[in-house]
MARFI-396676 format. One record per residue (C-alpha): x, y, z; residue in one letter. Coordinates in steps of 0.5 Angstrom, whole numbers, plus 2048, in hexadecimal, padded with zeros to 3 digits. Each point is the difference from the previous one (the first is absolute). Example, Ala and Ser with C-alpha at 12.3 -4.5 7.8 and 13.67 -1.06 7.14 Angstrom:
<atoms>
8197F7810A8028077FES
</atoms>
This chain:
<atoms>
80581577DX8027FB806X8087FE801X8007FA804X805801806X7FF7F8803X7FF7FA7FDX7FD7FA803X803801807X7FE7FB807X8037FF806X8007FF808X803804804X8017FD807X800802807X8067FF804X8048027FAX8048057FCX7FD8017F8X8048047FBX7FE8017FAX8068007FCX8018027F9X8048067FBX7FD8077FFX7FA8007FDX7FD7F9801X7FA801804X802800807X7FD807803X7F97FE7FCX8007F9802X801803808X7FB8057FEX7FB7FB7FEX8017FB806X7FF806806X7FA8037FCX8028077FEX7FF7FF7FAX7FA8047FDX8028017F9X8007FB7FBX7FD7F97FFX8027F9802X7FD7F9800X8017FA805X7FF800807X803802806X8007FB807X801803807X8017F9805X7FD7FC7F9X7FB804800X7FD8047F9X7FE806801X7FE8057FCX8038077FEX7FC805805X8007FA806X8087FE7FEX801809801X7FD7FF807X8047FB802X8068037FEX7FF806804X804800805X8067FC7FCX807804801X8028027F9X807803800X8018057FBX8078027FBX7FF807804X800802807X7FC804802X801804806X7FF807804X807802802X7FF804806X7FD7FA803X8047FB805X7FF7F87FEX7FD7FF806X7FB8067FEX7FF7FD7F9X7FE7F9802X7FB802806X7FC8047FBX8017FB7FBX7FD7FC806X7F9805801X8008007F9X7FF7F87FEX8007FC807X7F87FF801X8007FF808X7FF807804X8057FD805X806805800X8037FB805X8007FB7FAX8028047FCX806803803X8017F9801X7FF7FE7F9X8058067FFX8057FD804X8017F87FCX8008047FAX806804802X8037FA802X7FE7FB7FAX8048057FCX805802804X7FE807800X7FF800808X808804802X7FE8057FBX7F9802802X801807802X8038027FAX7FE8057FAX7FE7FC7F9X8028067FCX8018017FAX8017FA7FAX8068057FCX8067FE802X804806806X7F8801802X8027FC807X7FB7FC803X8017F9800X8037FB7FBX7FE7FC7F9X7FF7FA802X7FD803808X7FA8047FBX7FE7F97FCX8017FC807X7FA805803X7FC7FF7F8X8007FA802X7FE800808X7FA8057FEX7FE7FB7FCX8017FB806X7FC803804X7F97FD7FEX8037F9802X7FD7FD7F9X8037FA7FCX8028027FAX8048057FFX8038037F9X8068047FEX8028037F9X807800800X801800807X8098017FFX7FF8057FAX805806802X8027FC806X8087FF801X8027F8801X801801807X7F9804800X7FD7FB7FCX8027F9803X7FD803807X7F98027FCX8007F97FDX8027FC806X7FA804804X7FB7FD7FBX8037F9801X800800807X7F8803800X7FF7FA7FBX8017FB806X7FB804805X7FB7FD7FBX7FF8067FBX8007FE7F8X8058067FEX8008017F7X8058057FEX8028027F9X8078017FFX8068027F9X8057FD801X8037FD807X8077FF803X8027F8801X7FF801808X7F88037FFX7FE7FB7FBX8037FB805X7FA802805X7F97FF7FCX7FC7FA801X7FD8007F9X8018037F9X7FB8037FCX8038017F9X7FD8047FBX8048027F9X7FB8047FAX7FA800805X8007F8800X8017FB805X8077FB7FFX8007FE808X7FD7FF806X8057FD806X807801804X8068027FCX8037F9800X7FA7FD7FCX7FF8067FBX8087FF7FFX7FF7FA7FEX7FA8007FCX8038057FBX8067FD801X7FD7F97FCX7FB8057FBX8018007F9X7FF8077FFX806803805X8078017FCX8057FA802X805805801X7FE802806X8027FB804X7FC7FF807X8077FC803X8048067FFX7FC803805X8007FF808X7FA804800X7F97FE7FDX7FE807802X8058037FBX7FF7FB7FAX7F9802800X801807800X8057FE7F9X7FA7FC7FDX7FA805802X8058067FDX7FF805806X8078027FFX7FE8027F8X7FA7FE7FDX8028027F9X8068017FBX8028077FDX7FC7FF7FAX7F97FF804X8007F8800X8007FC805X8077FD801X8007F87FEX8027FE807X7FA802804X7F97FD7FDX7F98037FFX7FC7FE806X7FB7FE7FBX8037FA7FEX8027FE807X7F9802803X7FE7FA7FBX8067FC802X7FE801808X7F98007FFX8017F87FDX8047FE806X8007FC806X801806804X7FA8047FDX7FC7FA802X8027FF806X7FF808801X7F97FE7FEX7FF7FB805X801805806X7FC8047FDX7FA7FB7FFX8017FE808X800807802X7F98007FCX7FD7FA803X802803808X7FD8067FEX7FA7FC7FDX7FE800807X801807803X7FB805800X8018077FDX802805807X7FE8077FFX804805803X7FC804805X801808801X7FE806803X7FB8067FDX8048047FBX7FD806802X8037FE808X8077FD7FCX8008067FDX7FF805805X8057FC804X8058017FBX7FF8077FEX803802809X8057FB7FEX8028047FAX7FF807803X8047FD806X8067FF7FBX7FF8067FDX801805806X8057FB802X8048017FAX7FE808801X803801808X8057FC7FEX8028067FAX7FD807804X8048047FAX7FD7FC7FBX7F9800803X801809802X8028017F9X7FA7FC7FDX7FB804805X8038067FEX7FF7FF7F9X7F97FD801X7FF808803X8038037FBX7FC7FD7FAX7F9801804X802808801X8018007F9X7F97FD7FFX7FD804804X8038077FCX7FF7FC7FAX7F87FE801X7FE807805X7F98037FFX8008067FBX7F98027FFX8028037FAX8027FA7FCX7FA7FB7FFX8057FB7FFX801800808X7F87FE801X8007FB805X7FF7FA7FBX8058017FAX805803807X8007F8802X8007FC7FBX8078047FEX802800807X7FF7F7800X8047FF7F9X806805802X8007FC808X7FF7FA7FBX8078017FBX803802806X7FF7F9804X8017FC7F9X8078037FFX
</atoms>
């Protein structure tokens, strides 16, 4: 059977300003930013999605979005290699034009974007804590300046601040603001931010039970919840100075179900106030900027993404990759000796193993080779 994760969800997300998609755990935030940068394979969805207005379908909309940053929860890095080195490889790797004076250029804006620039020559190290290298919020800064580098319009994060201290966290946000106003539509999933982070996003996208209940800045959204009749009277949004922190009480973030497995009284379903936003003048209004952008894009054309070969992309890559591996292995010699001697040491014991003996028929040449490629083959698996 088929478990739905969303429910009638649509909305615009803007150049030139800061999105979250807001909501307690559970309530679709991941899928819905799976959805929009077209990673996700499994699953059906029904609808349209709209680049610049424009609808496409799945594998054009995949197309589109090829060179979209997408910053995931995990960092992913070498260690052994410095932020300056990350970044370049990164460069070869993703940036289409073959000038390595633009790409070092490229390089250098992007470290100074996410103020990464004074710490260019230091080691990534390991993510554990006491592994050295470079700090959290400094990892999830270069997650994001990887993504950068294909200078896209759209960038996406999931949960950007997770694991982050508020000091580390402020900073990260502050970054996504401040790349927001360079022109860039920034859309970014997060749990439960502190009053001062809430502060900095331009839009909210709030999702409770996999429903849709608001699309706006925190002062409208506060206000529309504030005058719904599905919302407890008991909390008051005059008691907050804050409407960041009011929507976090009304959405649940901080507890979304009681001790005996109900919901608490206080924080509604999103199914009723999905109803409720869905009948409003804010819903209206979100669909009229929908329509207006659909009358815009009526009169653009479709623009195909043009590429090189995949067989020169990827020949290009591999002496990219092997680059980075002998890299990686001049930059540990020990490590690398140990790898070779081991190598030699197993190819003697093939040898010994598999040597001719004209008195066993089971070392003729056919039945000596295909033994000799399943052991070489285990070997490589493990």
């Amino acid at each position: 059977g088929y478990f739905q994760l969303l429910h009638n969800v649509s909305g615009v997300f803007e150049c030139g300003m800061t999105h979250v998609i807001f909501g307690p755990s559970g309530s679709g935030k991941t899928t819905l930013l799976n959805l929009i940068s077209g990673r996700t394979r499994h699953g059906m969805y029904s609808g349209v999605r709209m680049i610049n207005g424009v609808p496409h379908s799945d594998q054009d909309y995949r197309t589109q979005l090829k060179t979209v940053g997408y910053v995931t929860q995990r960092d992913e890095f070498l260690s052994e290699l410095t932020i300056l080195e990350t970044l370049m490889f990164g460069a070869m790797l993703r940036v289409k034009n073959d000038d390595i004076d633009f790409r070092l250029e490229r390089v250098r804006e992007v470290l100074k974007q996410v103020d990464l620039w004074q710490s260019r020559y230091k080691p990534v190290g390991g993510a554990t804590i006491g592994s050295g290298g470079i700090s959290g919020g400094q990892r999830r800064r270069l997650s994001i300046a990887l993504e950068l580098l294909t200078d896209s319009k759209l960038l996406l994060l999931d949960e950007p601040t997770s694991g982050l201290d508020a000091a580390a966290s402020l900073k990260v946000v502050q970054l996504l603001r401040r790349l927001s106003r360079s022109g860039k539509a920034v859309v970014t999933t997060i749990h439960q931010p502190r009053t001062e982070i809430f502060q900095l996003f331009d839009s909210l996208f709030l999702l409770k039970g996999g429903t849709l209940i608001f699309q706006g800045t925190a002062t409208r959204a506060a206000t529309f919840l504030a005058s719904s009749k599905n919302v407890s009277k008991e909390i008051q949004l005059s008691s907050y100075s804050n409407p960041g922190d009011y929507l976090i009480d009304i959405l649940g973030c901080k507890k979304d179900e009681d001790e005996d497995g109900e919901e608490d009284h206080q924080n509604p379903s999103g199914l009723a106030l999905s109803r409720e936003y869905h009948q409003s003048k804010f819903h209206k209004e979100a669909l009229m900027k929908i329509e207006r952008l659909v009358m815009k894009g009526s009169n653009k054309t479709k623009v195909v993404q043009s590429s090189r070969s995949s067989i020169q992309d990827f020949w290009a890559r591999s002496w990219i990759l092997y680059g980075r591996r002998l890299k990686l292995v001049l930059a540990a010699p020990k490590e690398a000796i140990a790898i070779y001697a081991q190598c030699l040491v197993v190819t003697m014991i093939i040898a010994m193993a598999f040597s001719y003996d004209p008195d066993n028929y089971i070392s003729d040449a056919p039945y000596q080779n295909i033994s000799v490629l399943m052991f070489v083959s285990s070997f490589l698996c493990v």
